[in-house]
N, C-alpha and C positions, 0 to 999 in steps of 0.2 A: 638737583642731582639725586640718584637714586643707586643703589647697589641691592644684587640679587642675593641673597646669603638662605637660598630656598636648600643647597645640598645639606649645611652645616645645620636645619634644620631637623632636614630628612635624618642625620643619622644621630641629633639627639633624642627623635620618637625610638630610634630603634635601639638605641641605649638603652630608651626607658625600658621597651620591652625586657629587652634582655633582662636588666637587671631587678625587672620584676618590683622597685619602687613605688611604694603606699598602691601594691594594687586593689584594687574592690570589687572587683569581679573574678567569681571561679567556673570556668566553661567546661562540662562535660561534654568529648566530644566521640562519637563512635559507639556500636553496638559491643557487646560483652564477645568473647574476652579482649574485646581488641578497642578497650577506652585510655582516652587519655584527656588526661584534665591540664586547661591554662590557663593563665594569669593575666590579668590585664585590666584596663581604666574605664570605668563606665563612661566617663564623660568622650572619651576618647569614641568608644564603640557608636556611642549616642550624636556624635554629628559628623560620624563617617556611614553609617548605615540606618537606612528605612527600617530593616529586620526588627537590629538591637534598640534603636528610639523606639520602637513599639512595643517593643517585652517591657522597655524600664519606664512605659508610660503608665503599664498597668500595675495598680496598686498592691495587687496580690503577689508581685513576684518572691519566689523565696529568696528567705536570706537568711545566714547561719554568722554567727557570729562578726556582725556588721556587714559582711561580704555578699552580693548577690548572686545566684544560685541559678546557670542554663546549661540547659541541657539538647542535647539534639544528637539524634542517633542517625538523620539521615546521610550524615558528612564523616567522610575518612580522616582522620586525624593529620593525615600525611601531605590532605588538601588546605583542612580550616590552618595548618600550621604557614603556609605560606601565604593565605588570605588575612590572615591577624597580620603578618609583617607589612603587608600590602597595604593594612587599614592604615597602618602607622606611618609608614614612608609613603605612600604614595608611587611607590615600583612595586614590581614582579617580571620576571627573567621567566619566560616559558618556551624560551627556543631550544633549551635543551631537557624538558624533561620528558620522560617516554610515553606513549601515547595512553596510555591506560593511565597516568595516573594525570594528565592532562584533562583528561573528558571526567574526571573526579572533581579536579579544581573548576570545569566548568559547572558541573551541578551544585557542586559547594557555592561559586560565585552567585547563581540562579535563585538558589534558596535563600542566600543572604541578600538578595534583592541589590545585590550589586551590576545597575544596570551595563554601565561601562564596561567593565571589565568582564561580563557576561558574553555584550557581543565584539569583544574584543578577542575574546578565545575563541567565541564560536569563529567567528571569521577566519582566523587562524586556523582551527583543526581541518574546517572546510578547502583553506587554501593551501596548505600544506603538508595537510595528515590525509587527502581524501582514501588513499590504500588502506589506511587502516579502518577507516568507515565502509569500504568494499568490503573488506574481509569477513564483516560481523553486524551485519546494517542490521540486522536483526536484535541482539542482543542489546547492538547502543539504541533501536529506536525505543526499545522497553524500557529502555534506560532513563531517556529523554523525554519518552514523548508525552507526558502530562504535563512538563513544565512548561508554561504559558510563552514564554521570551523567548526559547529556542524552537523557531518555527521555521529559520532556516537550515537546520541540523535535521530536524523532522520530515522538511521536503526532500531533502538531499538522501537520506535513509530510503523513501518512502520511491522514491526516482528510483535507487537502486535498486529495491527489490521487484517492484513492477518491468523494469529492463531485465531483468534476471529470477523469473519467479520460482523457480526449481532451488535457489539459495534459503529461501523457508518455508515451500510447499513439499520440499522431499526431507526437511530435515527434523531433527528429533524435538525442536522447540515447537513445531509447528503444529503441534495436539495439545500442546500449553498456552498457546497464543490468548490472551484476553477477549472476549468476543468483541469490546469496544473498538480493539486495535482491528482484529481481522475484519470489521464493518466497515472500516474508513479503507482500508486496502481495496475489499471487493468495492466501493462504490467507485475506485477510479477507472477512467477509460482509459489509462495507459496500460493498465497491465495486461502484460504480453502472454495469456494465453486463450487457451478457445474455451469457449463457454461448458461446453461439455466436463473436459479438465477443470473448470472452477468444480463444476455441479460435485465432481470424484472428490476433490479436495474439502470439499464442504459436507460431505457424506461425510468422510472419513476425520474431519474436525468434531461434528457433531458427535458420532458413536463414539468416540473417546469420551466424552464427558460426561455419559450415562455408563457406568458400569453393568445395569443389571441387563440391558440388552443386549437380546441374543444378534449373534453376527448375523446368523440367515434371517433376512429380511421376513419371508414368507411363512414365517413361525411367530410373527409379530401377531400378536391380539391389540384389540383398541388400545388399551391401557399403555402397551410400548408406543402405540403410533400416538397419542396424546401427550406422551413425553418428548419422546421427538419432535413433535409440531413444538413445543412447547419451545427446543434448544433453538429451532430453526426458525422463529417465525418474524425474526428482523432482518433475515439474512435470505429470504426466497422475495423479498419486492427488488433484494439484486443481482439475481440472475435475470438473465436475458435469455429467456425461453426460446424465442422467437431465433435466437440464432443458435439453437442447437437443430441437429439433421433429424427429422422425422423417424430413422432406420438407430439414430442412438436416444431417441428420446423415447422411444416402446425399449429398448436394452437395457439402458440406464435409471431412467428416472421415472419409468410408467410404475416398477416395484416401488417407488415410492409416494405414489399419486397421495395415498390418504392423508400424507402434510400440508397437500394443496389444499386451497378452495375451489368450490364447485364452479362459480366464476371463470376462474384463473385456468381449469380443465375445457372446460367449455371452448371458452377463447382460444386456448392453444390447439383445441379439435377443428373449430375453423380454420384459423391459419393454417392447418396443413393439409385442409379439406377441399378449401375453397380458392380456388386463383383470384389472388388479388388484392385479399382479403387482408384488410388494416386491422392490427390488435389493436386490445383497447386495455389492456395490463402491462408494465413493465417495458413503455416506451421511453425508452435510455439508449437508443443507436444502439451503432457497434462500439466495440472496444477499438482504442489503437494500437500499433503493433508500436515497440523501441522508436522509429524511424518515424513515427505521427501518422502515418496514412493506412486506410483502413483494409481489414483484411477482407481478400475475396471469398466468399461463401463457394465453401469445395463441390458443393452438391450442383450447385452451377455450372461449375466447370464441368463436373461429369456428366451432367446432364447435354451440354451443349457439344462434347466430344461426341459421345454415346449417337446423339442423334445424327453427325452430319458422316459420321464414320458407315452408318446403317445405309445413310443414303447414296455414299461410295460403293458400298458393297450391294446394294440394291441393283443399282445401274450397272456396274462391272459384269451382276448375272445373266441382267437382260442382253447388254451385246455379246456376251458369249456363246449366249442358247439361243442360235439364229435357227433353228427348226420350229420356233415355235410361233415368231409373227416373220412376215419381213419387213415390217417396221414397226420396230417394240414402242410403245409406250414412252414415254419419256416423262421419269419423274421430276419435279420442281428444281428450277436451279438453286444447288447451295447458297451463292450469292442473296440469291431474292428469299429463299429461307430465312437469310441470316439475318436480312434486313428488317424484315414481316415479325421476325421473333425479338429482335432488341426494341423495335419502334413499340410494340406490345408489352414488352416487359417494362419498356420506361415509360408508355402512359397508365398502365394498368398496378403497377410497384412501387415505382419512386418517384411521380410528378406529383407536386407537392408544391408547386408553384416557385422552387427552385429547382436545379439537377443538383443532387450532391456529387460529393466525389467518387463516394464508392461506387456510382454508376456508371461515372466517365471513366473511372478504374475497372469496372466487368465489362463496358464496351469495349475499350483497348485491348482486354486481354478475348476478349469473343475474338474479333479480328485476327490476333494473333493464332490462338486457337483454329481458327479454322484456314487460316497461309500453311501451316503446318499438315494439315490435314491433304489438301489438293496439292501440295507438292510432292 
């Protein structure tokens, strides 16, 4: 026969607490002026947590007057106060408290290597709190994002702002952004915008974090363009060149050639020189858009409008100006155009000894493009 008397335990740990008996530990916890110091049982701290067994295994820990002596500034006082009760009892009640001081208690639980209860919040704020991780994914991934265990607070943040990238590419954090952070953003392929728009955003990160360069690029001497290279040169193997438009890539990014390399100029002169022509730098595809499927390149589309619209208005002039044959000419059927130009653009562009999607995606929309046109 056995009986559970696990409650009557739980609230003589939190007796102890409370009543602060034969404690031996004093915890400073919080940055100036917002410290608070608390009480409590080494032995207790030492086979409820990884953290505090490892401070009290090292020999050197201080101690003042019999009592051991920690300190930690990276925890709110308002968090480690409910994580001490938690060590003792064995609860914590996080359904009602408000979301800011929640994602406290999780990086307090994080830091004190309390695996359990880590992702026991994370999950929660995830499943309950996602609004308020919309509203600020920025701020909590800063928050978050070095600490090793919350990797799914980290994706969840990192989803939101690639779905939504104007939430910290237009805003005032975004020239403070750490370069570690903004390298793992640009290397994803979900983030939802054109490459062009990275290249502006990525200007405009870098010049921020050189004061003494001048804004007008074209007043730049080697020495600024050596700095620059310098801010920029973990952050240019991820743009995707190749998917900016030849008409924005002389506008935008030719003033900044001298960050490139002589390689990387070269290559990108083919590609826009040469039909057909496979880069050989910065082969990373396209981006995907929110929705996963990839974007169609605009220049295509204008290009394939452009042409079959000339060919409409070609032929429209030849039957109209019956003075000049009595049987004009007849230029190539659209149709067999259309054919002649997708079967060339998919052996000479994207066979690859698979078809991707984005090509069965510009063939569909070619089709469409040109039903719109002959109607």
């Amino acid at each position: 026969m056995s009986c559970n008397f696990e409650s009557e335990v739980s609230k003589a740990f939190e007796k102890l607490l409370k009543n602060e008996t034969d404690y031996n530990v004093i915890i400073c916890i919080g940055e100036e002026p917002n410290v608070k110091e608390f009480h409590a049982h080494h032995i207790m701290l030492r086979c409820r947590s990884e953290y505090f067994n490892k401070i009290f295994s090292d020999e050197n820990i201080e101690k003042k007057d019999g009592n051991y002596i920690i300190k930690n500034s990276n925890i709110v006082p308002q968090a480690f106060e409910s994580i001490l009760k938690y060590l003792y009892t064995g609860h914590i009640n996080i359904i009602n408290i408000n979301e800011p001081d929640l994602l406290n208690i999780l990086i307090a639980s994080d830091e004190l290597k309390l695996k359990r209860l880590t992702k026991f919040t994370e999950d929660f704020i995830i499943e309950k709190h996602h609004q308020f991780l919309r509203n600020d994914p920025v701020g909590i991934l800063q928050a978050v994002y070095y600490r090793k265990l919350l990797v799914k607070l980290q994706e969840f943040c990192l989803r939101s702002i690639c779905s939504e990238p104007k939430i910290l590419f237009n805003s005032e954090k975004f020239i403070n952004l750490p370069a570690s952070l903004l390298e793992i953003i640009l290397k994803r392929n979900d983030l939802n915008l054109t490459e062009i728009e990275i290249w502006d955003y990525l200007i405009k990160w870098g010049s921020s974090q050189e004061t003494v360069l001048k804004q007008d690029v074209s007043e730049w001497n080697q020495e600024d363009i050596n700095i620059f290279k310098g801010i920029l040169q973990n952050f240019i193997p991820l743009i995707r060149f190749y998917e900016i438009s030849s008409e924005d890539y002389y506008n935008k990014v030719k003033p900044y050639e001298g960050i490139l390399s002589k390689e990387l100029k070269d290559d990108i002169l083919k590609f826009y020189m040469v039909p057909g022509y496979k880069q050989e730098f910065n082969i990373n595809g396209s981006r995907c858009s929110n929705n996963g499927k990839y974007r169609i390149k605009s220049s295509v589309i204008k290009n394939i409008s452009s042409f079959f619209s000339k060919i409409n208005y070609y032929q429209d002039i030849i039957k109209d100006d019956e003075t000049k044959q009595t049987s004009p000419p007849e230029l190539p059927s659209p149709h067999l155009v259309l054919y002649i130009f997708l079967w060339i653009s998919l052996s000479l562009t994207y066979f690859d000894g698979i078809i991707l999607s984005e090509t069965l995606e510009s063939i569909f929309l070619c089709f469409f493009i040109h039903y719109l046109i002959i109607k």
